[in-house]
C-alpha positions in Angstrom: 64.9 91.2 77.1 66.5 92.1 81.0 68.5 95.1 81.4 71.8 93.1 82.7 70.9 91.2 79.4 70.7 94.0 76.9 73.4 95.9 78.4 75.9 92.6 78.7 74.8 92.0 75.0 75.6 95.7 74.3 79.4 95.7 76.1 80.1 92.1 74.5 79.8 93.4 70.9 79.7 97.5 70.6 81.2 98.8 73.1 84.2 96.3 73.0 85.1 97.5 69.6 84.9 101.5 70.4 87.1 101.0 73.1 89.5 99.3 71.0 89.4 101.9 68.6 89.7 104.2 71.0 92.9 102.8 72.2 94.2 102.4 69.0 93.6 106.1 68.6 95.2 106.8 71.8 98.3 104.4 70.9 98.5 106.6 67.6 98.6 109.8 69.1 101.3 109.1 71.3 103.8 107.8 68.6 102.8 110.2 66.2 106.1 111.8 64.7 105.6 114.9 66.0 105.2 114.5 69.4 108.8 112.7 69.9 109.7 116.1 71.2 106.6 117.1 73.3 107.2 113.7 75.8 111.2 114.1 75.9 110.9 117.7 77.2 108.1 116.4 79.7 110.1 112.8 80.4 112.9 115.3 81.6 110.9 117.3 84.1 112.3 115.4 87.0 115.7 115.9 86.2 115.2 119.5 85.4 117.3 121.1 88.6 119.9 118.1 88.7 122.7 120.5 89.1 121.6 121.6 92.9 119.8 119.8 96.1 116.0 120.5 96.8 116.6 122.3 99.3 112.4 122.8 101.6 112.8 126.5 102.9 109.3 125.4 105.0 111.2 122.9 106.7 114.3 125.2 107.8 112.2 127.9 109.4 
């Protein structure tokens, strides 16, 4: 059997199915229930100084 062969064979069957798994595992870990608060702290970061304008001290000098 050819390499390109083999290794078609090989991403076809095997590797298909761990990378499936592997997104399932990746799908699970995000909507775990613990980790609700772990990505609304870091979905906030860009409004964290809303209160005042970004103000670039580099730029001013």
């Amino acid at each position: 059997m050819e390499t390109y062969s083999l290794l078609r064979e090989f991403a076809d069957s095997w590797m298909l199915l761990f990378l499936f798994v592997f997104f399932l595992g990746i799908v699970f870990w995000v909507f775990r229930p613990g980790s609700k608060k772990t990505y609304a702290e870091t979905a906030n970061i860009p409004f964290q100084h809303d209160d005042k304008p970004y103000i670039d001290e580099e730029a001013q000098k």
